[in-house]
C-alpha positions in Angstrom: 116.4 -64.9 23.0 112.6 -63.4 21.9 114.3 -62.7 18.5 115.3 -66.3 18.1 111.6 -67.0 18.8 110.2 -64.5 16.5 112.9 -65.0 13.7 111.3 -69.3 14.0 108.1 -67.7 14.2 107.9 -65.4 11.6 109.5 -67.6 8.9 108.5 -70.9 9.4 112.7 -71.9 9.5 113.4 -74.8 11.3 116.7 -74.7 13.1 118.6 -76.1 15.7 120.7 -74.4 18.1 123.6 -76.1 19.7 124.5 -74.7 23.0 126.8 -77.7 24.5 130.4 -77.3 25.8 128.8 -73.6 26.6 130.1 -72.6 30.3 126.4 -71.9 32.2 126.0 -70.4 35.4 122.7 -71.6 37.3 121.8 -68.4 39.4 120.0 -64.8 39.9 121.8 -63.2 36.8 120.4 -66.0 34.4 116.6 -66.8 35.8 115.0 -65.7 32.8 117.9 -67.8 30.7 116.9 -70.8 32.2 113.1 -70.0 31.8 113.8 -69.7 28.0 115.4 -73.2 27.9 112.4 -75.2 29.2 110.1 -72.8 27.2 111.5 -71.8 23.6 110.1 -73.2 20.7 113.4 -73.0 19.1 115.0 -76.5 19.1 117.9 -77.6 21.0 120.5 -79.7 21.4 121.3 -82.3 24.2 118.1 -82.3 25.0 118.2 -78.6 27.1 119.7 -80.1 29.2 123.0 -78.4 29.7 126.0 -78.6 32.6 126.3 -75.3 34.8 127.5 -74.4 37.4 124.5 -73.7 41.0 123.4 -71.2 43.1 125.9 -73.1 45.8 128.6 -73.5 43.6 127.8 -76.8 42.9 128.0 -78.7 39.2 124.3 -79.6 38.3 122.3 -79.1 34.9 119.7 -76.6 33.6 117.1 -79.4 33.6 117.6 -79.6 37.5 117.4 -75.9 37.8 115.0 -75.5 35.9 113.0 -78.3 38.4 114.2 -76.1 41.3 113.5 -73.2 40.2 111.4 -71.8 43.4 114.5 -72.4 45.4 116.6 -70.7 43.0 114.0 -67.4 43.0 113.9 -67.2 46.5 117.9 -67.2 46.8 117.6 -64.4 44.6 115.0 -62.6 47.0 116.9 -63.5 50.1 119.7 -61.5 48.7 117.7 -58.6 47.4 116.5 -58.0 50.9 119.3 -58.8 52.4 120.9 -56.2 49.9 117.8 -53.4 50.6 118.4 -54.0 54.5 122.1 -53.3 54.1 121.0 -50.3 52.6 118.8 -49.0 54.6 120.4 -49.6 57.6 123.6 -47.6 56.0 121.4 -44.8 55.0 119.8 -44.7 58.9 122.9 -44.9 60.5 124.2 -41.5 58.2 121.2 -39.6 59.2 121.6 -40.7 62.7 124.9 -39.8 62.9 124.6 -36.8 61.0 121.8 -35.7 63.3 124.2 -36.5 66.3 126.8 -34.0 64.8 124.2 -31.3 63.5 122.8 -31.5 67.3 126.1 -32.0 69.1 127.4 -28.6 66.5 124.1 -26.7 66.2 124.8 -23.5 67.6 128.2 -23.5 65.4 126.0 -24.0 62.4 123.2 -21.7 63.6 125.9 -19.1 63.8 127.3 -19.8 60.2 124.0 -19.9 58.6 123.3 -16.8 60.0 127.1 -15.3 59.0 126.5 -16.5 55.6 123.3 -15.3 54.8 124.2 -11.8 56.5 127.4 -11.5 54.0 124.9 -12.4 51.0 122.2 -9.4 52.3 124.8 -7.1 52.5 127.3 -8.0 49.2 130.6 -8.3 51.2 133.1 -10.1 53.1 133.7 -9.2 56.6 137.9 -8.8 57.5 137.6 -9.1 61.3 139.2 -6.9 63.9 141.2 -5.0 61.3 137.7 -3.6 60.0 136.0 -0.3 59.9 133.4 -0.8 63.5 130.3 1.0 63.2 130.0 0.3 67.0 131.8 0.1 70.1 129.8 -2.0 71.5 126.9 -3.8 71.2 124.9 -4.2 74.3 122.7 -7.2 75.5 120.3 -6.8 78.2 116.6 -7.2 79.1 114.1 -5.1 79.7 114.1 -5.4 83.4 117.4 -3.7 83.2 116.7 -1.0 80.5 116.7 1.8 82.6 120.0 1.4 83.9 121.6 0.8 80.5 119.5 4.0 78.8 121.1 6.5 81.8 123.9 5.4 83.6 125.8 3.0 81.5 124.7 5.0 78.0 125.6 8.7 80.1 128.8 7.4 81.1 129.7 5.7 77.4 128.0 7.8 74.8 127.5 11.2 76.4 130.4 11.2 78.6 133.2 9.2 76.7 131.8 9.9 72.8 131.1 6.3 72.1 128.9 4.6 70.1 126.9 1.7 71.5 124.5 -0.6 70.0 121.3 -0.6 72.1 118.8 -3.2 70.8 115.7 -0.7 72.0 117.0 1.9 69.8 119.2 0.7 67.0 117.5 -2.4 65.4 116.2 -2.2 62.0 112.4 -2.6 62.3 110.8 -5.2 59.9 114.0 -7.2 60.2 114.1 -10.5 62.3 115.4 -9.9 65.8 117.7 -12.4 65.1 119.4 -10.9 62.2 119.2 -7.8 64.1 121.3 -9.4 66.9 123.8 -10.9 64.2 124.4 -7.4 62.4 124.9 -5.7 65.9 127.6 -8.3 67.1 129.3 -8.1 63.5 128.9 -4.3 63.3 130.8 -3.6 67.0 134.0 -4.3 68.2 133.0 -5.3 71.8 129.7 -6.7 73.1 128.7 -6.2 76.5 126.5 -8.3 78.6 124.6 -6.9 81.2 123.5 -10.1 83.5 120.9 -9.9 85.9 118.5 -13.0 87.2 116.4 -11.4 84.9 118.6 -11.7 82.2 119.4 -14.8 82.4 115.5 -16.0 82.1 115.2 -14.1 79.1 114.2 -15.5 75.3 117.0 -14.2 73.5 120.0 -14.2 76.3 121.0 -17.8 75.0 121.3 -17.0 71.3 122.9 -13.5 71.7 125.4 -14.7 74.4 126.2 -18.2 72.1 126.6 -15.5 69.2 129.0 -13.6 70.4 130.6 -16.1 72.2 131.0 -17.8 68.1 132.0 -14.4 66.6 134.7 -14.2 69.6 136.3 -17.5 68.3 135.8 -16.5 64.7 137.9 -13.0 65.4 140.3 -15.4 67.8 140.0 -12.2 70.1 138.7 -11.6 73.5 135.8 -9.5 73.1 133.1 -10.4 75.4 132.5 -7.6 78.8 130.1 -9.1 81.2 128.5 -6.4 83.4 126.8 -8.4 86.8 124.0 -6.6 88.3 123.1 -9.3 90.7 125.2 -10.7 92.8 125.9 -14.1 90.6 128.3 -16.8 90.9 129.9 -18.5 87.8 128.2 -21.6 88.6 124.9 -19.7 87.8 126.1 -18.7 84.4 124.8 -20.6 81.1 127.1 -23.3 80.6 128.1 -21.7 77.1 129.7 -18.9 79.2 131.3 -21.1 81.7 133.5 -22.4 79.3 134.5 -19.3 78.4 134.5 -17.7 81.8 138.5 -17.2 81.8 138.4 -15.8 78.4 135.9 -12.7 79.3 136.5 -9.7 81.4 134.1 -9.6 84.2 133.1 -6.3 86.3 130.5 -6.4 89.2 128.2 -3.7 89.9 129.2 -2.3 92.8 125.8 -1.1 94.9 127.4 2.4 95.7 127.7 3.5 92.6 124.3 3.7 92.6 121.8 2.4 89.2 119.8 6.0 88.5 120.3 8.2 85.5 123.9 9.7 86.4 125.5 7.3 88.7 128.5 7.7 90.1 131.1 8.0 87.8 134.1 8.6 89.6 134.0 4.9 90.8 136.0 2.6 89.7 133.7 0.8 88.0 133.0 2.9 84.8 137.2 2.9 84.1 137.4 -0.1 84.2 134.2 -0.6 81.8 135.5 1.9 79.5 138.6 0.4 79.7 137.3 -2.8 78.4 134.7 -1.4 75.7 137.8 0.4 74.3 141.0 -2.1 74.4 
């Protein structure tokens, strides 16, 4: 349309330009038609005044558009809004429900995140229970309850039975995040062991080192988790991530005659059944 203006312009040409029997449509698509109708000094036919088809379907003429134009224009920005509100409400309800699922699935992903950038620090793919453990076990506990994990439980495991545990006090990497510590010690041992106490169960890390193992359990699709009670506990008092799981974990109390000092007593039933389990 500007080039028919300039081409009139620029060479002083007189022409006429019949546009009748043309189908027009009157709506968003051709505003800036219709402005050039009214407006061009190119001449036209019938008078510009041409049959097309409305905004509402209706039969009117460009003349009458034209006339109406503020209606026709705020149609147009009805339906842009109407068009950016669809949008944006499409785009809120993803994130929302994508935030739902991330939420309702975080520790899943936590756990993933963390498996995935583990197998990219260390350059290779881990095979599961077939595997070459570097532990038995890896231990969780708090400090409250260090001393009777460094002498009784480690004299009765390591010194005793020749296995290897994973003790967080002694076998982390120092200058690497506790929690990639936690990940490499559940990944790096065939059996984690959870010694519960009150104390325990107050402490930072027991939700994310229980949840961990409890992921790397259904990862392996193997029963793996040992839960040592020091405290007299009931289920109910258990985080509800191990509730869940309660039937799927071998549980062994403490018995108070056994004693909690360096050497214990060893002959109780206890330890078997603890070695037992750390070995299956």
């Amino acid at each position: 349309m500007n080039k028919l203006d300039n081409y009139q312009r620029d060479t002083n040409i007189k022409f006429e330009l019949h546009l009748n029997d043309n189908h027009f449509v009157c709506n968003c698509d051709s505003i800036d038609f219709l402005r050039w109708l009214q407006e061009t000094k190119v001449t036209l036919d019938k008078n510009r005044n041409y049959s097309c088809v409305y905004i509402d379907n209706s039969q009117k003429t460009t003349v009458y558009a034209y006339k109406h134009f503020d209606f026709i224009e705020s149609k147009c920005l009805s339906k842009i809004w109407l068009t950016i509100t669809i949008i944006v409400v499409v785009v809120f309800l993803f994130i929302f429900t994508a935030s739902v699922i991330a939420y309702k699935y975080r520790i899943t992903l936590h756990f993933w995140y963390l498996h995935i950038r583990r197998k990219y620090r260390l350059y290779t793919a881990l095979a599961g229970d077939s595997k070459e453990y570097k532990h038995n076990a890896f231990v969780a506990y708090c400090n409250e309850d260090e001393e009777w994990v460094c002498g009784s439980l480690v004299n009765y495991l390591e010194k005793k039975n020749g296995l290897a545990l994973c003790l967080h006090d002694r076998d982390f990497a120092a200058g690497k995040l506790i929690m990639d510590n936690i990940i490499d010690a559940i990944f790096e041992s065939k059996q984690v062991v959870l010694v519960i106490s009150e104390e325990f169960l107050n402490s930072s890390w027991c939700e994310f080192e229980l949840d961990m193992a409890r992921m790397k359990m259904f990862q392996d699709n193997r029963d793996m988790l040992v839960v040592v009670l020091l405290d007299k506990l009931f289920p109910s008092q258990m985080p509800i991530s191990l509730q869940r799981i309660w039937n799927k974990v071998t549980c062994l109390e403490v018995d108070k005659t056994i004693g909690t000092n360096q050497n214990g007593n060893f002959e109780h039933l206890f330890w078997k059944r603890l070695y037992e389990a750390v070995v299956m």
